[in-house]
C-alpha positions as CSV (number, residue, x, y, z in Angstrom):
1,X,-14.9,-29.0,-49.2
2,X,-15.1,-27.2,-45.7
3,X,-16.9,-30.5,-44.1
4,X,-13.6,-32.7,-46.1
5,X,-11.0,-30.4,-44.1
6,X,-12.4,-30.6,-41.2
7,X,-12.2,-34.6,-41.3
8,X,-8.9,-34.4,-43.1
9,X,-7.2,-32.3,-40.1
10,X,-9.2,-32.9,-36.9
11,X,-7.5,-36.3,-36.1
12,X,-7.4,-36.0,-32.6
13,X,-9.2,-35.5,-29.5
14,X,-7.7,-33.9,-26.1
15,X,-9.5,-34.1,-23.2
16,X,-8.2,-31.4,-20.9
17,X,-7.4,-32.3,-17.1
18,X,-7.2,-28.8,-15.7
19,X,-9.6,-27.5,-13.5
20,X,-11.2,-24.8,-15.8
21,X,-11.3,-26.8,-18.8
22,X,-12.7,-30.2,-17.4
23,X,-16.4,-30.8,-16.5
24,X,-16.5,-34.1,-15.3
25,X,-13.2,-35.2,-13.9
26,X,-13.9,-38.8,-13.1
27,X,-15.6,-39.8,-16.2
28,X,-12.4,-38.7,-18.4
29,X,-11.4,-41.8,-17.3
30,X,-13.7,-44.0,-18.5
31,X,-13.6,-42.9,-21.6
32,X,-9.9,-42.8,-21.5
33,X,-10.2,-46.6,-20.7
34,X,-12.9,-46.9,-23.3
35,X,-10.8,-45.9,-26.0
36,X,-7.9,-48.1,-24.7
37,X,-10.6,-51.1,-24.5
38,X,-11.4,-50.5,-28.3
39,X,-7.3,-51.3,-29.1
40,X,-6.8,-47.7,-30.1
41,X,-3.4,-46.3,-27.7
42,X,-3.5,-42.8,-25.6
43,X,-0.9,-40.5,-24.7
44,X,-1.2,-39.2,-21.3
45,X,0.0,-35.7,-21.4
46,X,1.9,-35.4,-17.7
47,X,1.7,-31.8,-16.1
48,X,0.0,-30.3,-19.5
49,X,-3.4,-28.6,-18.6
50,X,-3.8,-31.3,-15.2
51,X,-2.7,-34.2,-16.7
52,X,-5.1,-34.3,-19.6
53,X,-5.4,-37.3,-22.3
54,X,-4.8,-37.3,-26.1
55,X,-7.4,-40.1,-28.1
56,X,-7.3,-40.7,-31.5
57,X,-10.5,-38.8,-33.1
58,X,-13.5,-41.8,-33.7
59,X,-17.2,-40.5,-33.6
60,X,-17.5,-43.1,-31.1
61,X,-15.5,-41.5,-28.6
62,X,-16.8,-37.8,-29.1
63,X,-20.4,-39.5,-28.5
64,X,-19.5,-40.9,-25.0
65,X,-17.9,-38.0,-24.2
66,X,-21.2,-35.9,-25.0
67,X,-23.3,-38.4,-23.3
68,X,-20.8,-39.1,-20.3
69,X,-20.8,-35.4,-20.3
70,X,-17.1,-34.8,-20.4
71,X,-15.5,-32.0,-21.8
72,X,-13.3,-32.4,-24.4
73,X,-12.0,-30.5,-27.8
74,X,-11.9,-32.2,-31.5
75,X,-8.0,-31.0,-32.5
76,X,-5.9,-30.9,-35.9
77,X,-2.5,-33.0,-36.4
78,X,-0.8,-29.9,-36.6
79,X,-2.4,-28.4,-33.2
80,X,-1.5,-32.1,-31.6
81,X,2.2,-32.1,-32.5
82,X,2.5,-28.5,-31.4
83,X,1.6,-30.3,-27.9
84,X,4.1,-32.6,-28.2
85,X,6.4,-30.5,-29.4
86,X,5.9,-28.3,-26.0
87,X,5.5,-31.1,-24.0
88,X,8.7,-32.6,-25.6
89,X,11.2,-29.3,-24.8
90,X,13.7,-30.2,-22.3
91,X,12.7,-26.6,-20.1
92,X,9.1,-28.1,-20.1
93,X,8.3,-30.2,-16.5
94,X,6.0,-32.9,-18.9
95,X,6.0,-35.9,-20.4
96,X,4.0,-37.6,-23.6
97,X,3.5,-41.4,-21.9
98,X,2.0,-43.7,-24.0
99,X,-1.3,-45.9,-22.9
100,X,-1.1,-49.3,-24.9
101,X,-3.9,-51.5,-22.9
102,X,-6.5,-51.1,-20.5
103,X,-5.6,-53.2,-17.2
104,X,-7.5,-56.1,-16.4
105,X,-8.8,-55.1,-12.9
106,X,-9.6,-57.0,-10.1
107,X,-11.4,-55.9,-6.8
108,X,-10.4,-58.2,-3.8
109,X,-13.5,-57.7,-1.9
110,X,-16.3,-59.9,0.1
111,X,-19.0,-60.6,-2.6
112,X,-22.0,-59.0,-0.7
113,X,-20.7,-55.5,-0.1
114,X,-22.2,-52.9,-1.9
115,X,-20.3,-50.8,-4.0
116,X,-20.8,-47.7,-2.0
117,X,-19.2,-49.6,1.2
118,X,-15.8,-49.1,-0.4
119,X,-14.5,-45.7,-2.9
120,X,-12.6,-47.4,-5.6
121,X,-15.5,-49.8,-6.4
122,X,-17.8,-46.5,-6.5
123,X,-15.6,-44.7,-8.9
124,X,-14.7,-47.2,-10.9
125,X,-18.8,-47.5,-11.4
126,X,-19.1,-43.7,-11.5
127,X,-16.3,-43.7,-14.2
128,X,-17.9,-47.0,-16.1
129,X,-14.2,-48.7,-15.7
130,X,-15.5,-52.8,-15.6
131,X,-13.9,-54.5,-13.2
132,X,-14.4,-58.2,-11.7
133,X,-14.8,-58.7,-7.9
134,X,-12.6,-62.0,-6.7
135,X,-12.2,-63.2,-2.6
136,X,-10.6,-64.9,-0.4
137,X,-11.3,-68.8,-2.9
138,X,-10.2,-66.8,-5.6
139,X,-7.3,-65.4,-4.2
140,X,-5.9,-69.2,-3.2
141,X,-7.2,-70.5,-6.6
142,X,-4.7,-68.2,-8.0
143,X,-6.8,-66.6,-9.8
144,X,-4.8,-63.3,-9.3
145,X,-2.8,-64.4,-12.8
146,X,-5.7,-62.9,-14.7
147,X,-5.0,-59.3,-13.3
148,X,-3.1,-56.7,-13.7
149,X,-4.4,-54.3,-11.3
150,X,-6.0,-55.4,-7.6
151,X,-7.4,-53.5,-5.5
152,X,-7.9,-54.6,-1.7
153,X,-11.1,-53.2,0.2
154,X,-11.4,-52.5,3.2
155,X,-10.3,-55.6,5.0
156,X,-8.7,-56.9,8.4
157,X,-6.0,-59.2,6.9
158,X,-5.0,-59.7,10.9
159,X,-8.3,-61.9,11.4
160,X,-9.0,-59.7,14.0
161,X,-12.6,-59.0,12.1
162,X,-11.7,-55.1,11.6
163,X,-11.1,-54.4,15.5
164,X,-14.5,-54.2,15.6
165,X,-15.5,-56.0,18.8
166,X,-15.3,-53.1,21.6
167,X,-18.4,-51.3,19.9
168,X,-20.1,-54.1,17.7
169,X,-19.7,-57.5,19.0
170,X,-23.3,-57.5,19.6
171,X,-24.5,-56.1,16.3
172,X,-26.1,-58.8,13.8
173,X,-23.8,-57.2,10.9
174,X,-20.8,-58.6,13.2
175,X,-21.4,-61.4,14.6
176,X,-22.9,-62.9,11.1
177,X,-19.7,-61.6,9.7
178,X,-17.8,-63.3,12.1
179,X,-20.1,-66.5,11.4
180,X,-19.0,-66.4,7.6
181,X,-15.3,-65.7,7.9
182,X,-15.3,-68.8,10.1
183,X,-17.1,-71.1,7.9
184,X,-15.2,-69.6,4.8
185,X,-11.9,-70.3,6.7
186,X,-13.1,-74.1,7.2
187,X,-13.8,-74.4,4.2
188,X,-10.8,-73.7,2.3
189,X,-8.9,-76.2,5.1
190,X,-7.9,-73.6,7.2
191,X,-8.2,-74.0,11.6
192,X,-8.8,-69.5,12.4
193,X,-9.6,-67.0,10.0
194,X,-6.2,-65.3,10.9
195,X,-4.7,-68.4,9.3
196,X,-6.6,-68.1,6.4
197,X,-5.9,-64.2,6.1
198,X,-2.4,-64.6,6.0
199,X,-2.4,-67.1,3.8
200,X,-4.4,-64.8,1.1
201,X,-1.9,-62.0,2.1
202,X,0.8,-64.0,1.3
203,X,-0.7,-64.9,-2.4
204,X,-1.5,-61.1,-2.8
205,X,2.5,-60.5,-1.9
206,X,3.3,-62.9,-5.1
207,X,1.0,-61.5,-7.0
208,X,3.0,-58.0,-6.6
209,X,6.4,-59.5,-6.4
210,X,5.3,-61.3,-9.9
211,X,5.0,-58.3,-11.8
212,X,1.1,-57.1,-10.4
213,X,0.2,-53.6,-9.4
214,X,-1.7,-53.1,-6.3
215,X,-3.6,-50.8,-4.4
216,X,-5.5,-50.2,-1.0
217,X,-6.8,-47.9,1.2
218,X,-7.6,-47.4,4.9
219,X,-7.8,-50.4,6.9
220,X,-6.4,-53.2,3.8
221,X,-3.3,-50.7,3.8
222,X,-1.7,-51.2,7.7
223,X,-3.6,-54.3,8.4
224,X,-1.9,-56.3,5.2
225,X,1.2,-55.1,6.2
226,X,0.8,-56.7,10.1
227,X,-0.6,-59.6,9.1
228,X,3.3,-60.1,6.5
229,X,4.7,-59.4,9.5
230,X,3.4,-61.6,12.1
231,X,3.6,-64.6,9.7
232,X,3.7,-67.6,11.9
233,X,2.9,-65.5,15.2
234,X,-0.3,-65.8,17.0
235,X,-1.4,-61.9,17.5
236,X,-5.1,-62.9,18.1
237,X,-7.0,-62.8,21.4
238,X,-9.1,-65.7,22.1
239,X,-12.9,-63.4,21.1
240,X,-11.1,-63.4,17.4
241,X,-9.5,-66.9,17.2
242,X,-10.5,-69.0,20.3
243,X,-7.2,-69.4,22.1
244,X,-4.7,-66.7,23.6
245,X,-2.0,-64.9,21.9
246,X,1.3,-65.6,21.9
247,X,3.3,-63.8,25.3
248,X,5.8,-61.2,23.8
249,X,3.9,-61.3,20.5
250,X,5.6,-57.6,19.7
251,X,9.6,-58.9,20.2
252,X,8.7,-61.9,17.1
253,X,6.9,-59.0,14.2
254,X,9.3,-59.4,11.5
255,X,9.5,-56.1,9.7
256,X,11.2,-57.2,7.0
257,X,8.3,-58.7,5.1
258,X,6.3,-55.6,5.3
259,X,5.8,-53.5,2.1
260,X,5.6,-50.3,3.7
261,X,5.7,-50.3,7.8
262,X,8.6,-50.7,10.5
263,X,9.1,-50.4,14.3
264,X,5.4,-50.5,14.8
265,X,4.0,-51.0,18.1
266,X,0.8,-53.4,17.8
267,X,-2.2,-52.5,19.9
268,X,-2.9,-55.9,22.4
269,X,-6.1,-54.3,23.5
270,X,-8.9,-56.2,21.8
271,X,-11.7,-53.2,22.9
272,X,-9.6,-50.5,20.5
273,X,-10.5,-49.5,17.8
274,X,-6.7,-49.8,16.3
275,X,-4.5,-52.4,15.3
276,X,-1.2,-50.2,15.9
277,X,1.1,-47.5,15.7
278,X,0.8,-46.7,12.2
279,X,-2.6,-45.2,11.7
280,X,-2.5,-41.5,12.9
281,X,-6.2,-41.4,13.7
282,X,-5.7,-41.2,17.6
283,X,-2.9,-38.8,17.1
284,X,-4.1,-35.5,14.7
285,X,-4.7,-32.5,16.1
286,X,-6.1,-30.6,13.1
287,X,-9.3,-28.9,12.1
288,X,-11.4,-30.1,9.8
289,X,-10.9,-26.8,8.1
290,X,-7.7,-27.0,7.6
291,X,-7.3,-30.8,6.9
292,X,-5.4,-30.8,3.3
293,X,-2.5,-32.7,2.6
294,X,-0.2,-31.9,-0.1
295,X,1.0,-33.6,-3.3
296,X,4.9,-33.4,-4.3
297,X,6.5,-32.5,-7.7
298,X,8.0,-35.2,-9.6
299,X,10.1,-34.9,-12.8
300,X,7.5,-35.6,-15.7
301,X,10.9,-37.0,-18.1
302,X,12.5,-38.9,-15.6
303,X,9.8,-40.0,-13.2
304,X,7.3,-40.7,-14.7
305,X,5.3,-43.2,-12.6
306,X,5.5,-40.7,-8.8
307,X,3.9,-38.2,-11.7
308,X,1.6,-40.4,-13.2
309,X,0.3,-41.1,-9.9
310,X,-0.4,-37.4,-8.5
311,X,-1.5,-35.9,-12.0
312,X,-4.1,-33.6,-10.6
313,X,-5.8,-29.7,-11.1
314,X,-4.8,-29.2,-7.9
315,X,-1.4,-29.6,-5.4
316,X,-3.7,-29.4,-2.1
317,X,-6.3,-31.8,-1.8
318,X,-8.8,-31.9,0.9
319,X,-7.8,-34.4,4.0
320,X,-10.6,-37.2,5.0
321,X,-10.4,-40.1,7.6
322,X,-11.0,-43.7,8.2
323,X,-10.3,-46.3,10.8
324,X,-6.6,-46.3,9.1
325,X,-6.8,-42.2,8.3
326,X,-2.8,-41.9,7.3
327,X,0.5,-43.5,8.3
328,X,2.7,-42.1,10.5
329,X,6.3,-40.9,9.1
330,X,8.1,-43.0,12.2
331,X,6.7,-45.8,10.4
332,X,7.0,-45.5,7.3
333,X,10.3,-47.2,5.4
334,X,12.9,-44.8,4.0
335,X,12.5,-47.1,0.8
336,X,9.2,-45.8,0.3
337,X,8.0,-42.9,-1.6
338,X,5.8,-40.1,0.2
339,X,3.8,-39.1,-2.8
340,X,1.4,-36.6,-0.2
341,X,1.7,-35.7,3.0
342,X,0.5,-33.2,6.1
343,X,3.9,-31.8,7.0
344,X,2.2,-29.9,10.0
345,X,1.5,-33.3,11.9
346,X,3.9,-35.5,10.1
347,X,1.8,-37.8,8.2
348,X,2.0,-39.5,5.4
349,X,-1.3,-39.7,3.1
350,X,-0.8,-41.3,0.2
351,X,2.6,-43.7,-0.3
352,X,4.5,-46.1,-3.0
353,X,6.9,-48.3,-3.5
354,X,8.2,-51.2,-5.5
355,X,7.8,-55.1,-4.3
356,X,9.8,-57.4,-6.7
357,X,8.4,-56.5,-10.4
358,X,5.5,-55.2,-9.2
359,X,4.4,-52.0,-7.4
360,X,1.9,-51.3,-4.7
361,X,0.2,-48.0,-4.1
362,X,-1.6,-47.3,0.1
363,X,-3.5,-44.2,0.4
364,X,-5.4,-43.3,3.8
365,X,-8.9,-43.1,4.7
366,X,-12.0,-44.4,3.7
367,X,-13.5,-41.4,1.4
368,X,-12.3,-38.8,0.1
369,X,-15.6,-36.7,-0.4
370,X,-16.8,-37.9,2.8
371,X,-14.9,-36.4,5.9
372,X,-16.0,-38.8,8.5
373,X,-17.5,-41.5,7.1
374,X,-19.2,-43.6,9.7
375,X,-21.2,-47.8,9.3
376,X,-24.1,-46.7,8.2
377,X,-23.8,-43.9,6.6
378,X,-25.0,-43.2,3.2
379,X,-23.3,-43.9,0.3
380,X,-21.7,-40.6,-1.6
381,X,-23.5,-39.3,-4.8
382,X,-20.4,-38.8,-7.2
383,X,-22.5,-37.0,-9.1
384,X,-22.1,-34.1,-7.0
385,X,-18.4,-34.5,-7.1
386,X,-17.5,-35.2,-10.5
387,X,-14.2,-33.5,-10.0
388,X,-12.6,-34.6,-6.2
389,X,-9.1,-34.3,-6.1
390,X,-8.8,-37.4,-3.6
391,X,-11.0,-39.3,-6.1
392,X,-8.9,-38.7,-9.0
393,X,-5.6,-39.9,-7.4
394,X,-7.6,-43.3,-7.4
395,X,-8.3,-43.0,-10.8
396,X,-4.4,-42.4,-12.2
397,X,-3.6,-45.5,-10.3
398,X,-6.3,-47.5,-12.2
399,X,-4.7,-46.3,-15.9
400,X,-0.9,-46.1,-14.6
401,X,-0.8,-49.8,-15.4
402,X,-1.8,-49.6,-19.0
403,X,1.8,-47.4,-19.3
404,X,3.8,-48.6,-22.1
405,X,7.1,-49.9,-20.4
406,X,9.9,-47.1,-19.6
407,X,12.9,-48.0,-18.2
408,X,13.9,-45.3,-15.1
409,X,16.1,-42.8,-14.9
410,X,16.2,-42.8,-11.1
């Protein structure tokens, strides 16, 4: 009778998000997306114990939890609309959001990079989240339909080969790069790599404006929005594309067709390391000790994407750079949300917005468990950071798209 009850009342499993309760972070969600994979819905309990999820009770799911090794308690019906009662009560900053599918995920990456070259690919392995990897002939196959969430690694979308020629032009890494980015471009019928960027840039803009969800870090982030922006302008010096750039290249950016950026100043010297005024990289003046940057409060009830987005057992996570570190406030739109910031120096870290049905996510840096990371550096164990703050924020963009449909508030 004992063994009955307890199959009769413990319908439910919570998987608590805080930072006592919660072993492994990252893998909560993969099996978060597990369960969605296997047609069963989660609620995603916003601000309760870190963000943590609600599963429907299979043996299935406690099993991968064991093995995955993430914490998680076997609950009663009664215990699990206590929660939602709580969560529920208008005094109560939380919401109850409902996880109907796991997104279809696509990695916009170059198909011989490792995983470890680029964080989301690494967590999303670390996490077991599947995920297919499409390029540049996918991209202008339209293959992008298929998806609802892309991410963008880190690529020069400027075909300026990641500013990379001052301190690598004579690298083999760079100048067989170079090699197949130019035979690729021909390829698909296209004169200059730049060419061919923009054109894939332009396919990834539809794909948001169509309803898609998209995200990118570091270099993808600024260097997407310049290559919108210079549509039809030749920005390129002749090492990149084999002919000059325009004269007065700066007066013709359109800042319009950015997603995030305006009033940038492009950098016309092809030796830096920098492709313009955005990136705050050149211009911080803090210690590595005291390199946080700080996520903001949201209304759970009526915001409930902004709080999807920063769930986390933490408001202060550590800071970490990358050729594009963080975005400078001057340059970001007032139309664009500021989801974490370093107030002291005025940067934004990680930013949102909406694109026509679709919503984008940029978030700066290259790693967020490894400060500095440099080429050639090893690849970060996740194991020994099964629950990073910065890595997490990746994560609630990966299952924010699987969010049964809400209309705003605000």
């Amino acid at each position: 009778m004992l063994l009955l009850s307890e199959v009769s009342f413990a319908s439910f499993i919570l998987i608590p998000m805080d930072d006592i309760g919660q072993k492994n972070h990252l893998k909560a969600y993969g099996i978060t997306y597990f369960s969605l994979e296997k047609g069963n819905d989660v609620k995603w309990l916003l601000n309760y114990k870190g963000g943590s999820f609600l599963l429907e009770d299979h043996k299935e799911f406690r099993n991968e939890c064991k093995i995955r090794g993430v914490s998680y308690e076997v609950i009663s019906d009664t215990e699990a609309l206590q929660i939602l009662e709580l969560i529920a009560s208008p005094s109560q900053n939380m919401e109850a959001i409902t996880l109907e599918k796991a997104p279809k995920i696509a990695v916009y990456s170059p198909k011989d990079k490792m995983p470890w070259d680029d964080a989301v690919t690494m967590v999303l392995n670390y996490a077991e989240i599947p995920y297919d990897v499409v390029y540049d002939e996918e991209v202008l196959r339209d293959e992008l339909i298929k998806y609802e969430w892309l991410h963008l690694h880190h690529e020069d979308f400027t075909g300026q080969y990641g500013k990379f020629y001052g301190s690598y032009r004579a690298t083999p890494w760079y100048i067989e790069g170079k090699a197949y980015s130019e035979k690729l471009a021909k390829k698909l019928g296209y004169s200059k790599v730049s060419e061919e960027k923009l054109a894939v840039s332009l396919r990834i803009r539809d794909f948001v404006i169509g309803g898609g969800f998209m995200f990118a870090m570091c270099s993808a982030t600024d260097s997407f929005d310049i290559a919108l922006s210079a549509e039809g302008v030749d920005i390129c010096e002749a090492m990149f594309d084999g002919d000059p750039s325009e004269a007065n290249y700066q007066d013709k950016i359109d800042f319009d067709k950015t997603f995030a950026f305006t009033d940038f100043r492009l950098v016309r010297n092809p030796s830096e390391y920098e492709f313009s005024s955005i990136d705050m990289t050149q211009k911080r003046y803090i210690q590595r000790t005291a390199d946080y940057f700080s996520l903001q409060e949201y209304s759970a009830k009526w915001d409930p994407v902004p709080t999807m987005l920063t769930q986390n057992h933490t408001s202060l996570v550590k800071g970490f750079m990358g050729q594009t570190t963080s975005f400078d406030r001057k340059n970001v739109k007032s139309t664009v949300l500021v989801m974490g910031e370093n107030k002291t120096n005025e940067e934004a870290k990680y930013i949102h917005g909406v694109k026509g049905k679709g919503m984008w996510t940029f978030y700066g840096g290259h790693d967020p468990e490894d400060y500095t990371h440099r080429v050639g550096d090893p690849k970060t164990e996740l194991d020994l950071h099964p629950n990073s703050p910065g890595y997490r924020l990746i994560l609630n963009n990966v299952l924010f798209p699987a969010a049964k449909k809400k209309k705003q508030k605000t």
